[in-house]
C-alpha positions as YAML, in Angstrom:
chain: A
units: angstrom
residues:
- id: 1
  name: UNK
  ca: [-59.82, -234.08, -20.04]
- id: 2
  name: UNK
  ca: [-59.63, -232.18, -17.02]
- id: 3
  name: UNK
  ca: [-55.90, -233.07, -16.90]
- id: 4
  name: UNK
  ca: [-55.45, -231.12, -20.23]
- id: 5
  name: UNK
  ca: [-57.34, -228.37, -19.32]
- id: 6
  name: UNK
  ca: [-55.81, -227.55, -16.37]
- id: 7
  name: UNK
  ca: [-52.11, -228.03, -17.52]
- id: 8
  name: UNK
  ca: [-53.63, -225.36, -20.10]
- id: 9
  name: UNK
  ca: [-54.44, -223.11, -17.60]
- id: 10
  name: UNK
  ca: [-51.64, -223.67, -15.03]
- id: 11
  name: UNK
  ca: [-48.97, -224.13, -17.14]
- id: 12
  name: UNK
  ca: [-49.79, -221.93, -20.18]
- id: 13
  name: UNK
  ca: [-52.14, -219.25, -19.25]
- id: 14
  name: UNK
  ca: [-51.44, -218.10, -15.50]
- id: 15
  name: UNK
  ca: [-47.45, -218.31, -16.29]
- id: 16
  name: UNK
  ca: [-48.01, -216.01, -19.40]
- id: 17
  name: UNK
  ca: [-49.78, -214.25, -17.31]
- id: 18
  name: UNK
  ca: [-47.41, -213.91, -14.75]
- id: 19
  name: UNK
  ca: [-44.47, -212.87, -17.44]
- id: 20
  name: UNK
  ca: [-46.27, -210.56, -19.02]
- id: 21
  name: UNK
  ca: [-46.84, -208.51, -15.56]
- id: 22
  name: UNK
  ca: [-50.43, -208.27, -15.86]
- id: 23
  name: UNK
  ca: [-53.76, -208.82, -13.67]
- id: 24
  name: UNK
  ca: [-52.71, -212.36, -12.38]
- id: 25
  name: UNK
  ca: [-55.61, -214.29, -11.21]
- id: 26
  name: UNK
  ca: [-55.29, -216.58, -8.02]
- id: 27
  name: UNK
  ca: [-57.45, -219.75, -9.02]
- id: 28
  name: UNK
  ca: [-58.25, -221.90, -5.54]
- id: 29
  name: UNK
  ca: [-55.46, -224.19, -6.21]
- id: 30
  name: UNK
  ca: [-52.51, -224.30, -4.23]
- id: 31
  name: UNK
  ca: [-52.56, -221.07, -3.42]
- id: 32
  name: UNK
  ca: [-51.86, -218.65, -0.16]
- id: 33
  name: UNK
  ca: [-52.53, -215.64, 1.06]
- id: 34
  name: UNK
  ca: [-51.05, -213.49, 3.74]
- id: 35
  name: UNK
  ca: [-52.41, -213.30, 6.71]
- id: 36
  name: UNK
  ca: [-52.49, -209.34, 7.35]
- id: 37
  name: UNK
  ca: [-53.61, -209.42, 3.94]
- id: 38
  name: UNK
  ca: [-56.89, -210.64, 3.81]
- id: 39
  name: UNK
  ca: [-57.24, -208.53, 7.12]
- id: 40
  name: UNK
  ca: [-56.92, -205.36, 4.88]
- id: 41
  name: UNK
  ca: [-59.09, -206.57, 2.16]
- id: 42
  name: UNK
  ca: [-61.95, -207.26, 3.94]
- id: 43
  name: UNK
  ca: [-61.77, -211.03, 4.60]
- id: 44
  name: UNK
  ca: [-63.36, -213.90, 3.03]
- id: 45
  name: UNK
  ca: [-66.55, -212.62, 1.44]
- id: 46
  name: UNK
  ca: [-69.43, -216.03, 2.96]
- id: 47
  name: UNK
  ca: [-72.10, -215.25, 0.20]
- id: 48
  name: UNK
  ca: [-69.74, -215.16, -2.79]
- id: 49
  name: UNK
  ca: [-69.39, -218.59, -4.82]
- id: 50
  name: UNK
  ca: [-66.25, -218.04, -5.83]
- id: 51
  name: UNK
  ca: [-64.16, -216.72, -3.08]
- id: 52
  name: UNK
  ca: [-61.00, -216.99, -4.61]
- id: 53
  name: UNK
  ca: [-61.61, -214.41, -7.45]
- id: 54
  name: UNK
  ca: [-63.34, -212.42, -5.33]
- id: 55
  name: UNK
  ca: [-60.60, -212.10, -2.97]
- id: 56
  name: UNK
  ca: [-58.00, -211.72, -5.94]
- id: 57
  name: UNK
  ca: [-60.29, -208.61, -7.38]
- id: 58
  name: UNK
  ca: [-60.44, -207.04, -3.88]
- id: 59
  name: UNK
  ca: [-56.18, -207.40, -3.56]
- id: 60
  name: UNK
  ca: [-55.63, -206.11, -6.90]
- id: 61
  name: UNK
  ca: [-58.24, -203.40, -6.37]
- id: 62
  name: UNK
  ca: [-56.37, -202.64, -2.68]
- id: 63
  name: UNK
  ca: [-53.31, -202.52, -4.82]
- id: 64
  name: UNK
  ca: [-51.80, -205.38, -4.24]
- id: 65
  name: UNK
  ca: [-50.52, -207.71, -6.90]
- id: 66
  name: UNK
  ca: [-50.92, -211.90, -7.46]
- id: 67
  name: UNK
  ca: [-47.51, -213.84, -8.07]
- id: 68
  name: UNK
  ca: [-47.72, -217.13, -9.99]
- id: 69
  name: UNK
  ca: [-44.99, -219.19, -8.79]
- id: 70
  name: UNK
  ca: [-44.61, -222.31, -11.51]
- id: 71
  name: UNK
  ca: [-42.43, -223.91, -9.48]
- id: 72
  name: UNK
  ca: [-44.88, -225.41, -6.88]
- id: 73
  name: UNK
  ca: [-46.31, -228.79, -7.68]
- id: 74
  name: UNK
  ca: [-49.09, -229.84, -5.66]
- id: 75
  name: UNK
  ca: [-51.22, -232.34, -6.99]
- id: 76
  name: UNK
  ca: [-55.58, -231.44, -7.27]
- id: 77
  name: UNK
  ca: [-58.49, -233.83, -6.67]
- id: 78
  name: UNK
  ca: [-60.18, -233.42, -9.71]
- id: 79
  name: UNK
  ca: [-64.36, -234.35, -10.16]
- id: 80
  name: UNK
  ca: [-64.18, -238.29, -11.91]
- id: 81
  name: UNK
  ca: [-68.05, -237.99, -12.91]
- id: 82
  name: UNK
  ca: [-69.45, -235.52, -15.52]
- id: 83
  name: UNK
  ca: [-72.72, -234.82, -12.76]
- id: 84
  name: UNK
  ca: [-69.96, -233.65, -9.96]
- id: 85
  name: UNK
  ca: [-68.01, -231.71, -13.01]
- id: 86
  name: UNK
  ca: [-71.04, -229.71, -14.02]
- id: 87
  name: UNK
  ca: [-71.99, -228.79, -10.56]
- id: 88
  name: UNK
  ca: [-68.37, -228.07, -9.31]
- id: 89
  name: UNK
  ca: [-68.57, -225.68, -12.99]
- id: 90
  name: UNK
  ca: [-72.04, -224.46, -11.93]
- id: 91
  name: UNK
  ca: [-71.27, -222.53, -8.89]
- id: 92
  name: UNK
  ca: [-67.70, -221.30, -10.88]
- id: 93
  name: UNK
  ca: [-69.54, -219.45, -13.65]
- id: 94
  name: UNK
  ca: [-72.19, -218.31, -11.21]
- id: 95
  name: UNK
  ca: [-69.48, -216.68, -9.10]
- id: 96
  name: UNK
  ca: [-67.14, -215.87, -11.08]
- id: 97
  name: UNK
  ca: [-70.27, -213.80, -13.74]
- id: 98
  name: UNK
  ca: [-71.65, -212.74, -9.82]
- id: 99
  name: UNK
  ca: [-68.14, -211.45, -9.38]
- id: 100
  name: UNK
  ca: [-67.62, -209.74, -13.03]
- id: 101
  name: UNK
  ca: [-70.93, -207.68, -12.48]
- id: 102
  name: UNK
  ca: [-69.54, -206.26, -9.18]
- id: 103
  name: UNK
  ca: [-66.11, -205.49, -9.58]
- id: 104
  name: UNK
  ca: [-65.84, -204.38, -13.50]
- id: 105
  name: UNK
  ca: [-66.61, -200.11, -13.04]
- id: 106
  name: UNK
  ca: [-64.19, -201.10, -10.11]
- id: 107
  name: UNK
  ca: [-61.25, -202.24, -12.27]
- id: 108
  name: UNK
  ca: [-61.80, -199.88, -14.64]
- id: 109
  name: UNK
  ca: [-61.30, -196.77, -12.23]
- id: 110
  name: UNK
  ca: [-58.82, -198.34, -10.12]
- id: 111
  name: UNK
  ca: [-56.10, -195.66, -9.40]
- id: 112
  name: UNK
  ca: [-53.65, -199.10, -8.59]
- id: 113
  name: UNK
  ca: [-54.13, -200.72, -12.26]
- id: 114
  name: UNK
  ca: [-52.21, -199.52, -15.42]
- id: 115
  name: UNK
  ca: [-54.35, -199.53, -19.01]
- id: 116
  name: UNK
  ca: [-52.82, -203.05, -19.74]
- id: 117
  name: UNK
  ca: [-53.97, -203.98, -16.42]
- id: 118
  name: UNK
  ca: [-57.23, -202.75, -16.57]
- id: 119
  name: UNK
  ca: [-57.95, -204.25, -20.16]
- id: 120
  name: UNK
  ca: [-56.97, -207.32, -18.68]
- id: 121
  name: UNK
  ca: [-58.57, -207.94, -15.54]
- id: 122
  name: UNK
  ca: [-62.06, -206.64, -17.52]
- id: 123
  name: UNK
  ca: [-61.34, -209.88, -20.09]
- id: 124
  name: UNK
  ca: [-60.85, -212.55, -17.61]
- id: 125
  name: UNK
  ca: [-63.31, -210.77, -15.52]
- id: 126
  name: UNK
  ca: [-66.13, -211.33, -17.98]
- id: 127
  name: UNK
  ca: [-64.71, -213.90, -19.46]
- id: 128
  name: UNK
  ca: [-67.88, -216.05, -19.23]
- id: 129
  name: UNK
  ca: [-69.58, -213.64, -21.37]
- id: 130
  name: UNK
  ca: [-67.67, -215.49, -24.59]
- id: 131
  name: UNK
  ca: [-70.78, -218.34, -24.50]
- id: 132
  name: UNK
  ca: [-73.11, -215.37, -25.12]
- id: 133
  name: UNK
  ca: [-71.31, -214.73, -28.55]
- id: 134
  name: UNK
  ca: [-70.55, -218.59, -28.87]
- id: 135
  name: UNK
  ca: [-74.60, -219.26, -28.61]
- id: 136
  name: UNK
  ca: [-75.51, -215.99, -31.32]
- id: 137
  name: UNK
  ca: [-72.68, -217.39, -33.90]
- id: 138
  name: UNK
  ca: [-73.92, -220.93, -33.35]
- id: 139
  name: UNK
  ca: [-78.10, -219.27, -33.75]
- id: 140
  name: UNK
  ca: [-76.69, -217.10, -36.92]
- id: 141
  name: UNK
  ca: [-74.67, -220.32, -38.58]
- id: 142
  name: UNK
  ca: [-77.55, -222.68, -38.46]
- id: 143
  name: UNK
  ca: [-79.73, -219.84, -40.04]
- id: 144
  name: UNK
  ca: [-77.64, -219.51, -42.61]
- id: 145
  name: UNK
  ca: [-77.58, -223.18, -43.50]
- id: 146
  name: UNK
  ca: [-81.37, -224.43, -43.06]
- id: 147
  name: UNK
  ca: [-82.94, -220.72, -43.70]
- id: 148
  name: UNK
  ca: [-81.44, -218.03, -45.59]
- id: 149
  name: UNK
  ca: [-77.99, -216.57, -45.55]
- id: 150
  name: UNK
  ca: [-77.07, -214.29, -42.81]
- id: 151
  name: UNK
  ca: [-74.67, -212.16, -43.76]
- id: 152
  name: UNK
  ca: [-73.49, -210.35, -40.29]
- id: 153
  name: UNK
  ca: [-69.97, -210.69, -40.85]
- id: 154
  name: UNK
  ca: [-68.12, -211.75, -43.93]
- id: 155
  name: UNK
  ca: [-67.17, -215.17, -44.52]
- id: 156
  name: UNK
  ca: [-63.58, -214.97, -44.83]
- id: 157
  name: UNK
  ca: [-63.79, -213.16, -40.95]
- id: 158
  name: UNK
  ca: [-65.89, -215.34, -39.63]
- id: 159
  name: UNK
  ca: [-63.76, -218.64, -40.82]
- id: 160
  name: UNK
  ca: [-60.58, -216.66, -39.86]
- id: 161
  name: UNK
  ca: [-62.36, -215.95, -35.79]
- id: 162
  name: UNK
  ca: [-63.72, -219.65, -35.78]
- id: 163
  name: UNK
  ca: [-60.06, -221.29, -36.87]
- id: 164
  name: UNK
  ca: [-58.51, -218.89, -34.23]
- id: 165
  name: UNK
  ca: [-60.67, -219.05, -31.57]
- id: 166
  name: UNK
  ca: [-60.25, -222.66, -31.73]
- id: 167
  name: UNK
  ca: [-56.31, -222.62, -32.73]
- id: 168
  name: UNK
  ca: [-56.08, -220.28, -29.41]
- id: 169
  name: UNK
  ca: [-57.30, -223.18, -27.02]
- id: 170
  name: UNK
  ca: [-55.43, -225.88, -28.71]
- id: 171
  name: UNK
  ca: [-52.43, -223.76, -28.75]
- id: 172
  name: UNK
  ca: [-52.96, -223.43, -24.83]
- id: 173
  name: UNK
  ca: [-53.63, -226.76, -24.11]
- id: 174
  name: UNK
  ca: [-49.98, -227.76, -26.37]
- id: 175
  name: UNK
  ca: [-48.27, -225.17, -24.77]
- id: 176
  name: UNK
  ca: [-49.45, -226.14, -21.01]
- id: 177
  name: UNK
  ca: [-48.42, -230.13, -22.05]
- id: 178
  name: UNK
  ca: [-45.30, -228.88, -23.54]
- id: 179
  name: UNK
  ca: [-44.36, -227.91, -20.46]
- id: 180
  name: UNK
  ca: [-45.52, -230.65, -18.47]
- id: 181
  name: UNK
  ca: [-43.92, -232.61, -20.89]
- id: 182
  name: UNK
  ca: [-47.16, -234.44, -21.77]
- id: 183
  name: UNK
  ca: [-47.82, -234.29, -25.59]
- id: 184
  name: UNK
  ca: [-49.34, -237.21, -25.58]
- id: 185
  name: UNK
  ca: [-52.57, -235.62, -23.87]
- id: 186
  name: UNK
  ca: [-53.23, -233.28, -26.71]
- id: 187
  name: UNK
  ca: [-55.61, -236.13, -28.40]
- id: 188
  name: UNK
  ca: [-57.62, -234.91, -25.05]
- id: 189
  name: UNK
  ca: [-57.84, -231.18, -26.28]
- id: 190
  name: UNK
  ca: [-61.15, -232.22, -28.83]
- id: 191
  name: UNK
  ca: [-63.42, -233.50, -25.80]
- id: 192
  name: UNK
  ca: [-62.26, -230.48, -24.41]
- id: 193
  name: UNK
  ca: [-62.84, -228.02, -26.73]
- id: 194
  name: UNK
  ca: [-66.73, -230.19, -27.46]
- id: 195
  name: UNK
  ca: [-67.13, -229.90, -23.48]
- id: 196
  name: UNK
  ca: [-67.06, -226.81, -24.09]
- id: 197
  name: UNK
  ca: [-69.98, -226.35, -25.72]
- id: 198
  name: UNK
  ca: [-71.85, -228.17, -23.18]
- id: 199
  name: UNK
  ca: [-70.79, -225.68, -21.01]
- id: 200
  name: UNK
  ca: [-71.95, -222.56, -23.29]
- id: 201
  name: UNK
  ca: [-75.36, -224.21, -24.24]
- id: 202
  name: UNK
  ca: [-75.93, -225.55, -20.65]
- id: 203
  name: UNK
  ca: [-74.02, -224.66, -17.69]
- id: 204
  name: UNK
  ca: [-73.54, -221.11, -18.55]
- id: 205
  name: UNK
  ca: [-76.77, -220.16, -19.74]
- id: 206
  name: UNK
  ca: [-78.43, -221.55, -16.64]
- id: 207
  name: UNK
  ca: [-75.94, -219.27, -14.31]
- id: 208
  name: UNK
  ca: [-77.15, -216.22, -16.53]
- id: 209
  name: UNK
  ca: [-80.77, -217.67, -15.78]
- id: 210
  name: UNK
  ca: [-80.67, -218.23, -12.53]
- id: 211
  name: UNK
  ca: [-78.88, -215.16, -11.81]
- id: 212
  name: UNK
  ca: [-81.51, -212.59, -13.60]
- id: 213
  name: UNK
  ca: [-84.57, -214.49, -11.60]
- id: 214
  name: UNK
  ca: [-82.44, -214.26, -8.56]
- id: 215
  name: UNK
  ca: [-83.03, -218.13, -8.05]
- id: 216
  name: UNK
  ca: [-81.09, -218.77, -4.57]
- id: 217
  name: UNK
  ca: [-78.42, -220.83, -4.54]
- id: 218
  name: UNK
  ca: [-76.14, -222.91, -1.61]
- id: 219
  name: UNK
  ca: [-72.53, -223.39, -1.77]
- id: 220
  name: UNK
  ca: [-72.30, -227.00, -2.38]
- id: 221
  name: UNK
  ca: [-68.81, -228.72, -1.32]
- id: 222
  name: UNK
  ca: [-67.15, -230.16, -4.37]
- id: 223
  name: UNK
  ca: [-67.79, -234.75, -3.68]
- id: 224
  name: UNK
  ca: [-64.24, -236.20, -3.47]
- id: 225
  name: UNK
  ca: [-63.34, -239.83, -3.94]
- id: 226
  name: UNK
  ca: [-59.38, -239.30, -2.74]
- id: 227
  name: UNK
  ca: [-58.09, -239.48, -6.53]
- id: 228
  name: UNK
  ca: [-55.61, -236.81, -7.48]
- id: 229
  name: UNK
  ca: [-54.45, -235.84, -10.89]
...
């Protein structure tokens, strides 16, 4: 599962990304950074959770783009037990929400960042916001089926956002095998997109939590078992 979703996002998303000349995104993986760079930036940031994208926002915000290079292949030790996954995916949403709440205004007055880049890096920015709206439509649906009907938005809409929103990920996930050449893996894209939801319903909404009740929180190291996917 993890396999799939990362060819998705390596293979699919970053390179689109990356062709389409917008707010690239440097993920943790196999990455570099210059070492005059970071001096100019400001340097790792110790009390951020996710480092990487808040490094990334602080180079594009200094002007400074991310290049996606497809062509390295370096292999990643991925979590093998769903209690290491959801903590490794813990401290990612926390950052990465800590992270859209402090750099957004930022992005959006950058003098560096054209419109397209702007509109972009504000999406991927707050791109954990999407289990807000995922948690309402799933509230609203079951309303409408045990209670009354809810009427918010009209059927034919809401079908037509549900069939893409879900057509978007698998479409991802083909794409990112495609190129892999690993088809086969697509059967994988279902417990992906269900993960999901555990995700929205769990892992996200106690980030949000924790965050507005300033609960503290310690940068816990990732437990590795010398696997590699």
């Amino acid at each position: 599962m993890i396999h799939t979703e990362r060819c998705a996002g390596f293979l699919c998303d970053l390179l689109a990304r990356d062709k389409l000349k917008v707010t690239n995104q440097y993920g943790g993986t196999a990455g570099g950074f210059r070492r005059d760079l970071i001096s100019k930036v400001g340097e790792w940031a110790p009390k951020t959770f996710c480092e990487d994208t808040d490094l990334t926002c602080r180079t594009l915000l200094a002007g400074y783009k991310v290049k996606y290079d497809v062509t390295v292949n370096c292999g990643e030790e991925a979590p093998d037990r769903l209690k290491v996954y959801y903590k490794q995916r813990y401290r990612w949403v926390r950052g990465h929400v800590v992270c859209g709440l402090k750099y957004t205004s930022k992005f959006i007055t950058s003098p560096f960042l054209s419109l397209r880049e702007k509109i972009d890096g504000v999406l991927w920015l707050n791109l954990n916001c999407i289990p807000l709206f995922i948690a309402l439509g799933t509230i609203v649906g079951l309303a409408n089926i045990i209670l009354y009907p809810v009427n918010l938005v009209p059927q034919p809409y809401s079908l037509a956002f549900m069939i893409l929103g879900t057509g978007a990920t698998i479409g991802t996930v083909f794409a990112g095998l495609y190129k892999a050449k690993q088809v086969s893996y697509l059967k994988f894209a279902i417990s992906m997109i269900l993960n999901s939801y555990v995700m929205c319903f769990v892992v996200c909404m106690k980030a949000y939590f924790d965050i507005l009740t300033n609960r503290p929180f310690k940068w816990i190291k990732t437990e590795r078992n010398g696997i590699v996917t």
